[in-house]
mmCIF file of the N, C-alpha and C atoms, coordinates in Angstrom:
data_MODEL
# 
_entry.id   MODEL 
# 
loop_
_atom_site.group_PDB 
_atom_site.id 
_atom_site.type_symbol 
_atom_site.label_atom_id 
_atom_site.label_alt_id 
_atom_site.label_comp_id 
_atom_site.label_asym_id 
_atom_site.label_entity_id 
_atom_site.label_seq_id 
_atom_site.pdbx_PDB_ins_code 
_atom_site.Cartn_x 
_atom_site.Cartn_y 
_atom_site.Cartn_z 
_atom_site.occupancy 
_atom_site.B_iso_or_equiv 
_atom_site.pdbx_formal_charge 
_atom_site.auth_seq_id 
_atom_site.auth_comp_id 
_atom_site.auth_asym_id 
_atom_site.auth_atom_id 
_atom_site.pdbx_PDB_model_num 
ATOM 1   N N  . UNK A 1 1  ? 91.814 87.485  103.605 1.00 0.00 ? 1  UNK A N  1 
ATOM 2   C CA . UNK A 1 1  ? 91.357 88.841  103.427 1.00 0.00 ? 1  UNK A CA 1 
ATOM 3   C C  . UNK A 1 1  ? 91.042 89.118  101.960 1.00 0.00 ? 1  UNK A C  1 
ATOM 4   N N  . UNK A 1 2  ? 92.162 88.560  101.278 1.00 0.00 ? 2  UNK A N  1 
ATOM 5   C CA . UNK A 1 2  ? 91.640 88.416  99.587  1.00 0.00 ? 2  UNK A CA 1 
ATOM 6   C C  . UNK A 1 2  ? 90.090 88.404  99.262  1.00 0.00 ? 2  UNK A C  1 
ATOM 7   N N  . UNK A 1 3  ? 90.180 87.408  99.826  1.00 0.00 ? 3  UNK A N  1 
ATOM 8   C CA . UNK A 1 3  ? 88.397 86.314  99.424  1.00 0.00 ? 3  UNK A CA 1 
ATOM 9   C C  . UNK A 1 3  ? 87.481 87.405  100.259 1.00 0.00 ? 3  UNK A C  1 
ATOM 10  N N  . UNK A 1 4  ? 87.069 87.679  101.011 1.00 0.00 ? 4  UNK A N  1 
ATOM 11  C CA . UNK A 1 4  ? 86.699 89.018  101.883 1.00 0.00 ? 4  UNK A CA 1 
ATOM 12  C C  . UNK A 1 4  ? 86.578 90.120  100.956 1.00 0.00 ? 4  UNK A C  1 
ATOM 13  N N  . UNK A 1 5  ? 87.664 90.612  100.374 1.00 0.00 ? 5  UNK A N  1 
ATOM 14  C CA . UNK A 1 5  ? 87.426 91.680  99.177  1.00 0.00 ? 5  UNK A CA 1 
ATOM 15  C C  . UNK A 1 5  ? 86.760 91.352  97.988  1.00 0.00 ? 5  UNK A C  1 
ATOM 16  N N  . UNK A 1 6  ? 87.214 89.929  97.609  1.00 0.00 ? 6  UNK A N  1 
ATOM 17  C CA . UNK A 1 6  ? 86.512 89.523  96.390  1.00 0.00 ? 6  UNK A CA 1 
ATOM 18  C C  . UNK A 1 6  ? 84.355 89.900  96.489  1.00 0.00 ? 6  UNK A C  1 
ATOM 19  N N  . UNK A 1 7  ? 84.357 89.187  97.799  1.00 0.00 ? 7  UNK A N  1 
ATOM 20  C CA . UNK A 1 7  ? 83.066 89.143  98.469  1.00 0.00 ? 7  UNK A CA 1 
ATOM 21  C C  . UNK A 1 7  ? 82.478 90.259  98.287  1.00 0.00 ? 7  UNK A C  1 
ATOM 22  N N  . UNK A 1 8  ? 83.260 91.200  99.021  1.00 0.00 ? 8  UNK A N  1 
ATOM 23  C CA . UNK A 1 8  ? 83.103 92.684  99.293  1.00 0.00 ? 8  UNK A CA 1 
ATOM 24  C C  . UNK A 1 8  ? 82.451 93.318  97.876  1.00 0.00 ? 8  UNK A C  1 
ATOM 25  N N  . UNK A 1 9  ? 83.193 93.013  96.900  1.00 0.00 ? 9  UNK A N  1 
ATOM 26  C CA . UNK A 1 9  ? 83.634 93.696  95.433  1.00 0.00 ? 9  UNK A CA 1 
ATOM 27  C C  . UNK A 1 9  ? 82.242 92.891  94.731  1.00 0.00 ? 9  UNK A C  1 
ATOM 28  N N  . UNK A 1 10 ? 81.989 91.817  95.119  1.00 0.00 ? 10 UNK A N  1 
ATOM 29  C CA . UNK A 1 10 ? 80.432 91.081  94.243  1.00 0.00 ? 10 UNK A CA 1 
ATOM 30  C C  . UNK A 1 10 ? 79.430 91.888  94.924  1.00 0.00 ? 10 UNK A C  1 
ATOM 31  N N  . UNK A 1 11 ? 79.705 91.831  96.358  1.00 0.00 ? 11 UNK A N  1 
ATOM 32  C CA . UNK A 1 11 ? 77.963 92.433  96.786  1.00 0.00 ? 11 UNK A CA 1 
ATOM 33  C C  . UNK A 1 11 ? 78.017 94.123  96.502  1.00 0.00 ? 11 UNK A C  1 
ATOM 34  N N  . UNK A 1 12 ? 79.412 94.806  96.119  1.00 0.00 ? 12 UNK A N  1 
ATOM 35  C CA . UNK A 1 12 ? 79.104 96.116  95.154  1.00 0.00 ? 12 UNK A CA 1 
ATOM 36  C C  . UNK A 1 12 ? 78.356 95.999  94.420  1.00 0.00 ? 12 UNK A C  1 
ATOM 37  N N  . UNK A 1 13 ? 78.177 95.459  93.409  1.00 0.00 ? 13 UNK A N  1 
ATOM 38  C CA . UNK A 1 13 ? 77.524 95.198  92.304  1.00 0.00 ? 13 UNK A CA 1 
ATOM 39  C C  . UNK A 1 13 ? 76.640 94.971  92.509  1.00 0.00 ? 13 UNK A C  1 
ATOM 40  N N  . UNK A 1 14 ? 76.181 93.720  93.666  1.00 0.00 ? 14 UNK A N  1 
ATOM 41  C CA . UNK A 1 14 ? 74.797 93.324  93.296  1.00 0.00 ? 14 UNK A CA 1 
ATOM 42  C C  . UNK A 1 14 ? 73.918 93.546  94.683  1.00 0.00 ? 14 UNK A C  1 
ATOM 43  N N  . UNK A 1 15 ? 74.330 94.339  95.785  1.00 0.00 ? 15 UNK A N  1 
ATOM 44  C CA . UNK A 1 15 ? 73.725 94.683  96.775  1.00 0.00 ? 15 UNK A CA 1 
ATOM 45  C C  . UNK A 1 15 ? 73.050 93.739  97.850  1.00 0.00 ? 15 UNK A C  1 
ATOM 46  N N  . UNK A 1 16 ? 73.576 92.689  97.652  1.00 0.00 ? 16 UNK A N  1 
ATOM 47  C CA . UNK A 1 16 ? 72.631 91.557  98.507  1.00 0.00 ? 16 UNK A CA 1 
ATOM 48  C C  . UNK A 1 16 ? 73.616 91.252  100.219 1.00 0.00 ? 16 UNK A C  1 
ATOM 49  N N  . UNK A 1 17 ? 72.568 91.574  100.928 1.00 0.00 ? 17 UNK A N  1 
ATOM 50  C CA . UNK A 1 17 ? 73.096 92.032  102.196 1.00 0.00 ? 17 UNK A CA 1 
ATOM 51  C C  . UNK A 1 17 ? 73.604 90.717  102.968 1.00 0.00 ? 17 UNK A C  1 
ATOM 52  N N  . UNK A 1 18 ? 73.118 89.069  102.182 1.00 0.00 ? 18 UNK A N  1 
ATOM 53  C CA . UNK A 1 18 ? 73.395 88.098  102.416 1.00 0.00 ? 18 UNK A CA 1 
ATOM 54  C C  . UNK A 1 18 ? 74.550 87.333  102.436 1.00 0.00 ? 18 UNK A C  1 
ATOM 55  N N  . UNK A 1 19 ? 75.183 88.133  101.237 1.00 0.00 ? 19 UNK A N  1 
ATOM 56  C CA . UNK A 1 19 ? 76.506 87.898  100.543 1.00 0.00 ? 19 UNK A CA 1 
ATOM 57  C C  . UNK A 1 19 ? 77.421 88.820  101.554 1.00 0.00 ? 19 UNK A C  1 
ATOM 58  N N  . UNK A 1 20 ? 76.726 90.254  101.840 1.00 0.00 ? 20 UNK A N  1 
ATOM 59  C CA . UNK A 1 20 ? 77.982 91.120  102.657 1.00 0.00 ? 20 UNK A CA 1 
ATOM 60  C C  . UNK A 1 20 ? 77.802 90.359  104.235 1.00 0.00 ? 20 UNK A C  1 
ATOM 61  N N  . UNK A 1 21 ? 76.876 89.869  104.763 1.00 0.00 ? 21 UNK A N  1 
ATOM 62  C CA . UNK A 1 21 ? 77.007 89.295  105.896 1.00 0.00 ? 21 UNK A CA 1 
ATOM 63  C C  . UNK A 1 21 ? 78.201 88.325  106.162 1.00 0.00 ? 21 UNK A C  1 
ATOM 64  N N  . UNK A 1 22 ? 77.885 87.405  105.233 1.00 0.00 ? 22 UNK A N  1 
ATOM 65  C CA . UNK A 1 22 ? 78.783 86.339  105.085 1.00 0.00 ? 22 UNK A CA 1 
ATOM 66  C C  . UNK A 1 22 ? 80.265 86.942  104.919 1.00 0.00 ? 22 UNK A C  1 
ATOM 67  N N  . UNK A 1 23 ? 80.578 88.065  103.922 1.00 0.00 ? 23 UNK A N  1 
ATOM 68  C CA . UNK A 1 23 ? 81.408 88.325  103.665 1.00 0.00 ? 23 UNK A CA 1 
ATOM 69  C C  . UNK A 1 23 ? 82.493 88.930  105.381 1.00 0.00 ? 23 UNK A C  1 
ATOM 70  N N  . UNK A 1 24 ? 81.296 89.707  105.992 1.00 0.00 ? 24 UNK A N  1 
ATOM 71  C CA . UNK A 1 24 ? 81.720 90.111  107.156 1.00 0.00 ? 24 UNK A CA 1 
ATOM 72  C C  . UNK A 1 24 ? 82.120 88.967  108.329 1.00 0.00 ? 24 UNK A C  1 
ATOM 73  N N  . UNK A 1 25 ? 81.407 88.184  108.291 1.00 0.00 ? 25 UNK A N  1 
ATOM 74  C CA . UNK A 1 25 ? 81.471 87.254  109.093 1.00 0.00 ? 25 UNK A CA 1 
ATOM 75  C C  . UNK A 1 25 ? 83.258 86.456  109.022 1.00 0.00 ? 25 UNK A C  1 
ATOM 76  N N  . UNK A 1 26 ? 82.757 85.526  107.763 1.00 0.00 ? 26 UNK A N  1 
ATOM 77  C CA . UNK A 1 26 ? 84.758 85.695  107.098 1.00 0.00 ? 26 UNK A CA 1 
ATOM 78  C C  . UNK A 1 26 ? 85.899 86.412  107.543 1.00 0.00 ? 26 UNK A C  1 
ATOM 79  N N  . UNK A 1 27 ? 85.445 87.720  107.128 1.00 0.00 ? 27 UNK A N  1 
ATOM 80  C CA . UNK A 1 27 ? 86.252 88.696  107.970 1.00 0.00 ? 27 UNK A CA 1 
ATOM 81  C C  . UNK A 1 27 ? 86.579 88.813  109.387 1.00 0.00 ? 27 UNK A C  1 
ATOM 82  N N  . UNK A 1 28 ? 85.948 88.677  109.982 1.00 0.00 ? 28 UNK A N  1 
ATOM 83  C CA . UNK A 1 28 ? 85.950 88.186  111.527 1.00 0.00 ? 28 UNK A CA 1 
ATOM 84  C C  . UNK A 1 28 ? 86.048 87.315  112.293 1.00 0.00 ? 28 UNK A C  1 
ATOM 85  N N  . UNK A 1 29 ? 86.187 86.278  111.339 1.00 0.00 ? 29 UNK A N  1 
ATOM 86  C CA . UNK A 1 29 ? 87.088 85.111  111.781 1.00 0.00 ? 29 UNK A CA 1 
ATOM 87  C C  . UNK A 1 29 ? 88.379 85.027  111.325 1.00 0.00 ? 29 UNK A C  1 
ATOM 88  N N  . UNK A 1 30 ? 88.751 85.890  110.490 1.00 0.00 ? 30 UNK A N  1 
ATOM 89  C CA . UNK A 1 30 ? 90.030 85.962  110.110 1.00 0.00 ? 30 UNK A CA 1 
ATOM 90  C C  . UNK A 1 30 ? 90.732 86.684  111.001 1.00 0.00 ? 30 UNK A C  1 
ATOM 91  N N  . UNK A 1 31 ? 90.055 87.781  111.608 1.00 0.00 ? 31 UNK A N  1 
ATOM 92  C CA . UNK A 1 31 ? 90.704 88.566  112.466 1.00 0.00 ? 31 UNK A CA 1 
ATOM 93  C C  . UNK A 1 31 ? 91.050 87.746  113.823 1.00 0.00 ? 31 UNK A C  1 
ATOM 94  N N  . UNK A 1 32 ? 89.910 87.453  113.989 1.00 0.00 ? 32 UNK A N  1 
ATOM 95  C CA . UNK A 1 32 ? 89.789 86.438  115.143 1.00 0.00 ? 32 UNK A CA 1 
ATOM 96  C C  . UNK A 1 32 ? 91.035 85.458  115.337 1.00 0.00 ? 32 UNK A C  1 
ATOM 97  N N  . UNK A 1 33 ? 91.162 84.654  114.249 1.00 0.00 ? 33 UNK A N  1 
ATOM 98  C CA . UNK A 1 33 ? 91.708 83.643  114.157 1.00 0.00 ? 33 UNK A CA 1 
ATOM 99  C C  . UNK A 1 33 ? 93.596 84.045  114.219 1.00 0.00 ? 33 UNK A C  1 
ATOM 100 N N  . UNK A 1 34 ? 93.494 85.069  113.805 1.00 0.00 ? 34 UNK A N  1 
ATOM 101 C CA . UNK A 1 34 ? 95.226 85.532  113.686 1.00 0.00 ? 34 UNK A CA 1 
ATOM 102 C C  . UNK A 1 34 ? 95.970 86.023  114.548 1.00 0.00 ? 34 UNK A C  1 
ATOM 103 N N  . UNK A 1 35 ? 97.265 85.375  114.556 1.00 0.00 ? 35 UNK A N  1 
ATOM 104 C CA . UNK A 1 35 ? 98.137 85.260  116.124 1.00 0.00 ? 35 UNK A CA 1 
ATOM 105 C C  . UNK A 1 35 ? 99.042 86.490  116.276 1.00 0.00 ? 35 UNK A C  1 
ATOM 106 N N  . UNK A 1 36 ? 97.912 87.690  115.894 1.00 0.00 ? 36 UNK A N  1 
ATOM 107 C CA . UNK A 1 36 ? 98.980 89.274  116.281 1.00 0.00 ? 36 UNK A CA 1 
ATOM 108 C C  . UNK A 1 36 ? 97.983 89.421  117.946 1.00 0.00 ? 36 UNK A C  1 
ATOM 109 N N  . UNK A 1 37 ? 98.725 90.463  118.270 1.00 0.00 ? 37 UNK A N  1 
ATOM 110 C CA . UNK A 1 37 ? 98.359 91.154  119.882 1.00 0.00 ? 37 UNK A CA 1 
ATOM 111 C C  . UNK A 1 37 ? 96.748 91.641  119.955 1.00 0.00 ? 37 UNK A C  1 
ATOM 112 N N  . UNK A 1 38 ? 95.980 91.063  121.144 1.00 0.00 ? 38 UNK A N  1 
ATOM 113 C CA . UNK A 1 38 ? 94.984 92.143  120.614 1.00 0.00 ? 38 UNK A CA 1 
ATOM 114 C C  . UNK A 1 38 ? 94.254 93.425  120.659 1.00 0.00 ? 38 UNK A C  1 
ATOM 115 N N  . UNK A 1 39 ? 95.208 94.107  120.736 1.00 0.00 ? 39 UNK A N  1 
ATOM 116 C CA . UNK A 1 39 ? 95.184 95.668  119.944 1.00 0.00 ? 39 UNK A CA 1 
ATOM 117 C C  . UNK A 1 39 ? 94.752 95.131  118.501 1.00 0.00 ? 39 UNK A C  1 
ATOM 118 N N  . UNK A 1 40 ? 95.778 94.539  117.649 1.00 0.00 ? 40 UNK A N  1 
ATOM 119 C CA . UNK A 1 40 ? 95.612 94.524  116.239 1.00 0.00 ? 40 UNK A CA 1 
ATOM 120 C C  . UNK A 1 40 ? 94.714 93.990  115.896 1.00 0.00 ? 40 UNK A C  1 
ATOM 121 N N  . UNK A 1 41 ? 94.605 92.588  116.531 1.00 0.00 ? 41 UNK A N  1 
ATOM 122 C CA . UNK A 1 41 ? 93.258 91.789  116.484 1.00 0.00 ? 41 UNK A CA 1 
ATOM 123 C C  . UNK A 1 41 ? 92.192 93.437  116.219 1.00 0.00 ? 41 UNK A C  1 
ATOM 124 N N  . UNK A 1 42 ? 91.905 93.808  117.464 1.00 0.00 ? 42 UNK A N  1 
ATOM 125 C CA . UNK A 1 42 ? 90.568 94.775  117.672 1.00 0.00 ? 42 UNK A CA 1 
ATOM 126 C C  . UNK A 1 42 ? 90.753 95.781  116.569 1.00 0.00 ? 42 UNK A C  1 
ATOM 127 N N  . UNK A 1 43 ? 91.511 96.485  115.903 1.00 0.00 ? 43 UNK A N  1 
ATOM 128 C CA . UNK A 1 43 ? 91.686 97.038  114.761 1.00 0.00 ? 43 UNK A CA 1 
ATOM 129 C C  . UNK A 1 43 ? 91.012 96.885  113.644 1.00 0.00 ? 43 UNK A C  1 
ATOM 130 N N  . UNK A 1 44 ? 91.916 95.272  113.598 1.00 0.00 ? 44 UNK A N  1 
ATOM 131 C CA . UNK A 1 44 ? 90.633 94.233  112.262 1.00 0.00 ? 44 UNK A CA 1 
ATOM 132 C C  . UNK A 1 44 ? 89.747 94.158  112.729 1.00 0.00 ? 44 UNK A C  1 
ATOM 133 N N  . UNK A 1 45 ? 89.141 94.182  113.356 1.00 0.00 ? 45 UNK A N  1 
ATOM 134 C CA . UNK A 1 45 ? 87.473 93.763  113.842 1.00 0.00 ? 45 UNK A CA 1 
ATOM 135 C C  . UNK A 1 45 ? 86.946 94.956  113.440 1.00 0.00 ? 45 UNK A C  1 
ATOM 136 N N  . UNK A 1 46 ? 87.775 96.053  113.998 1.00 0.00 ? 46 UNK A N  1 
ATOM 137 C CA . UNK A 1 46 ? 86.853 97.574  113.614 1.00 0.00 ? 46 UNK A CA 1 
ATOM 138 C C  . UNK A 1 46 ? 86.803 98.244  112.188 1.00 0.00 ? 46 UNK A C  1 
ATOM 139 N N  . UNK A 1 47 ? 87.472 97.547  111.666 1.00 0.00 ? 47 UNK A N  1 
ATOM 140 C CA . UNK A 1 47 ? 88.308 97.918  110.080 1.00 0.00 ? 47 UNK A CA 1 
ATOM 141 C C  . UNK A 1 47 ? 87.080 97.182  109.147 1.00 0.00 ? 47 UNK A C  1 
ATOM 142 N N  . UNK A 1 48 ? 86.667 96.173  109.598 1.00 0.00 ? 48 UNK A N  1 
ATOM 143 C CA . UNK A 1 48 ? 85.653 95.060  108.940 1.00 0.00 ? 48 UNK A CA 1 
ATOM 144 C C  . UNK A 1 48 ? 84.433 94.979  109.267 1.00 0.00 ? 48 UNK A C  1 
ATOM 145 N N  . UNK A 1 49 ? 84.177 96.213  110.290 1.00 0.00 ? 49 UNK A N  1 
ATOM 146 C CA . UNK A 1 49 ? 82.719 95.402  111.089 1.00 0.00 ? 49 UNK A CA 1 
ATOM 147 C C  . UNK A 1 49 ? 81.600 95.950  110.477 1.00 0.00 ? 49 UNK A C  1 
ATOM 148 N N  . UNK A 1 50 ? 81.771 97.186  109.675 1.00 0.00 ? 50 UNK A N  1 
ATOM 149 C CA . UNK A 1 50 ? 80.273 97.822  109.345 1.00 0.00 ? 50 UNK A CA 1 
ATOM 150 C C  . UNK A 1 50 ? 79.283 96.898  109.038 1.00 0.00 ? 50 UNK A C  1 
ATOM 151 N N  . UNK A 1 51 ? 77.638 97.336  109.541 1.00 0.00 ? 51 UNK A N  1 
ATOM 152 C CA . UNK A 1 51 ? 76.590 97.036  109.065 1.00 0.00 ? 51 UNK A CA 1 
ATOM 153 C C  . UNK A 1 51 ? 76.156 97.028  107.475 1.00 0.00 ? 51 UNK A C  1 
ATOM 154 N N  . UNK A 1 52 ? 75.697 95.786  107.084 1.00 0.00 ? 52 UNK A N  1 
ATOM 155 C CA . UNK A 1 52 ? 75.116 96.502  105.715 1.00 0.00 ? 52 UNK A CA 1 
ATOM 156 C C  . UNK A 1 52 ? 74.251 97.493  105.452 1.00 0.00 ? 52 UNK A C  1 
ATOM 157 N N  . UNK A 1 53 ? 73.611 97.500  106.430 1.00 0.00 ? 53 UNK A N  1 
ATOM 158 C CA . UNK A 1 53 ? 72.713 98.676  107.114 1.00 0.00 ? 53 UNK A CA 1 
ATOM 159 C C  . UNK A 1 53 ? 73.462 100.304 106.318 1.00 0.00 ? 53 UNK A C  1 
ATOM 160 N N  . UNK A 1 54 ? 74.621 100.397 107.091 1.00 0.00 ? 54 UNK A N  1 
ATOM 161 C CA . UNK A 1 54 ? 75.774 101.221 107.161 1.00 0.00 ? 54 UNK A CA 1 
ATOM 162 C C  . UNK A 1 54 ? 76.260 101.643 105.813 1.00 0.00 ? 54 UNK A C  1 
ATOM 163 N N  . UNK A 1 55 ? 76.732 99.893  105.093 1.00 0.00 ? 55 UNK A N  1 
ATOM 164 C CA . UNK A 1 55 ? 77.681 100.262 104.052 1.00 0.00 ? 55 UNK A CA 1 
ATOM 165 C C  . UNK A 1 55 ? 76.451 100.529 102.954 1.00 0.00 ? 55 UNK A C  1 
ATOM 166 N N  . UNK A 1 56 ? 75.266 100.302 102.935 1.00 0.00 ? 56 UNK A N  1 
ATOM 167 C CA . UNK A 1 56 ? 74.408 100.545 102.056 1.00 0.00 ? 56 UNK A CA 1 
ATOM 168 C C  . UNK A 1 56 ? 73.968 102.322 102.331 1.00 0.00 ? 56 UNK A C  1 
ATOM 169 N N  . UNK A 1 57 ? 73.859 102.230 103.488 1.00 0.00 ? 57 UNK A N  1 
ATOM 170 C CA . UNK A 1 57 ? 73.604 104.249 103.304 1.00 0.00 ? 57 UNK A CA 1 
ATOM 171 C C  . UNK A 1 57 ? 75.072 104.795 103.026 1.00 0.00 ? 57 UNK A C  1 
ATOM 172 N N  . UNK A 1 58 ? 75.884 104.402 103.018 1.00 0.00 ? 58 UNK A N  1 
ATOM 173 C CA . UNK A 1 58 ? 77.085 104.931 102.341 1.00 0.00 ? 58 UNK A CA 1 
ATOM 174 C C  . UNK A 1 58 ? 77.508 104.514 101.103 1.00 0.00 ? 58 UNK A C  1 
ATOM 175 N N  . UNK A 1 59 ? 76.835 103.781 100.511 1.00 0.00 ? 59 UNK A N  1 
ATOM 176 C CA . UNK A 1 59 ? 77.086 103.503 98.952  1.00 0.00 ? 59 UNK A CA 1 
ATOM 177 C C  . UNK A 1 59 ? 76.268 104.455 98.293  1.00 0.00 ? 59 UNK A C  1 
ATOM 178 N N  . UNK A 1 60 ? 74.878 104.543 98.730  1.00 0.00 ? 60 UNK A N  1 
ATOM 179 C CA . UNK A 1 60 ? 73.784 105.528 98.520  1.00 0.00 ? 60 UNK A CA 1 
ATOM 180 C C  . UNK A 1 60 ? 74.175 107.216 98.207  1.00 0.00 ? 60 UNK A C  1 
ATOM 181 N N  . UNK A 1 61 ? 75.140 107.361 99.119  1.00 0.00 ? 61 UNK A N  1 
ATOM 182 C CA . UNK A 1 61 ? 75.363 109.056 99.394  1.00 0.00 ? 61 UNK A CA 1 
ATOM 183 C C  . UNK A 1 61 ? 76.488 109.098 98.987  1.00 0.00 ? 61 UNK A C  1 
ATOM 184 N N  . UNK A 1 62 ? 77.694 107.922 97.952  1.00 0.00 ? 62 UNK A N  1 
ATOM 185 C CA . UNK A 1 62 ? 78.816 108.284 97.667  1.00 0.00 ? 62 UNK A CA 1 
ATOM 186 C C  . UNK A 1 62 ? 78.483 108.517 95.944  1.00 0.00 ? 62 UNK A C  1 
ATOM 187 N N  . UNK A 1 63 ? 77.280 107.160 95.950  1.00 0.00 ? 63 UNK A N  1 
ATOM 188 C CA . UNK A 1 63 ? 76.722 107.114 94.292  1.00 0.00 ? 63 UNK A CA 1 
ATOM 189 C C  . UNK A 1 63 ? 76.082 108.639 94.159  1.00 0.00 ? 63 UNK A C  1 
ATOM 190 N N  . UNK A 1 64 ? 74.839 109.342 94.704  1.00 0.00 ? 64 UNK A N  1 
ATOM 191 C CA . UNK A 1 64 ? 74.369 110.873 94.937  1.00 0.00 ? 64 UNK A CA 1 
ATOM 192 C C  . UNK A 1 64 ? 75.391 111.628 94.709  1.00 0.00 ? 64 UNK A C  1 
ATOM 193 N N  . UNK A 1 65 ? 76.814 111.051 94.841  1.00 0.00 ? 65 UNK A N  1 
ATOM 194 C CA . UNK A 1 65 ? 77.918 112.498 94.799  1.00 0.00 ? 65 UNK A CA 1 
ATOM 195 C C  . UNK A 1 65 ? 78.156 113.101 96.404  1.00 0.00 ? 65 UNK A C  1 
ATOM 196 N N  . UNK A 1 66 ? 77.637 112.836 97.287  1.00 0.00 ? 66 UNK A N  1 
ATOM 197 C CA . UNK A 1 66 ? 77.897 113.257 98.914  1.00 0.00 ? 66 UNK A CA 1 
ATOM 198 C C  . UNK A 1 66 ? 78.661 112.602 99.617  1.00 0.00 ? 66 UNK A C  1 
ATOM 199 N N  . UNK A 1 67 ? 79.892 113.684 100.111 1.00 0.00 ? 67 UNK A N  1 
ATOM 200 C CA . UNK A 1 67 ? 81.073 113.120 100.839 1.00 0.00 ? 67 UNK A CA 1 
ATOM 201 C C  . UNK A 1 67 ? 80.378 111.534 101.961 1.00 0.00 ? 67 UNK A C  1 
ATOM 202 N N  . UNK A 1 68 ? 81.020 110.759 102.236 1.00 0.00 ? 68 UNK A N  1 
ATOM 203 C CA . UNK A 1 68 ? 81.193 110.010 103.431 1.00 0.00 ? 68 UNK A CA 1 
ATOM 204 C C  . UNK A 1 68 ? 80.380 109.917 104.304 1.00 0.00 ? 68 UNK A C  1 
# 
């Protein structure tokens, strides 16, 4: 999950939707891969799944100053 944030925290900076894919993807095999119930499993999945699509119109309207 570290490495996931690290990911997360580069494609802040540099916006490349290639890097957050990957980054997501990671993420979802981590979730995937981990031996809790899956309720929790599905949690992480939902906790990690946004579109860059998504996290880019919400970087957009947090940088503008507009709530969420």
């Amino acid at each position: 999950m570290k490495y996931a944030l690290l990911i997360l925290a580069t494609l802040a900076l540099s916006g490349c939707a290639v890097v957050y894919d990957y980054a997501q993807e990671v993420a979802q095999s981590q979730c995937a891969s981990s031996n809790s119930n899956p309720q929790d499993r599905r949690a992480c999945e939902k906790r990690d799944a946004p579109a860059y699509d998504d996290y880019e119109a919400r970087r957009k309207r947090l940088k503008e100053g507009q709530p969420g």
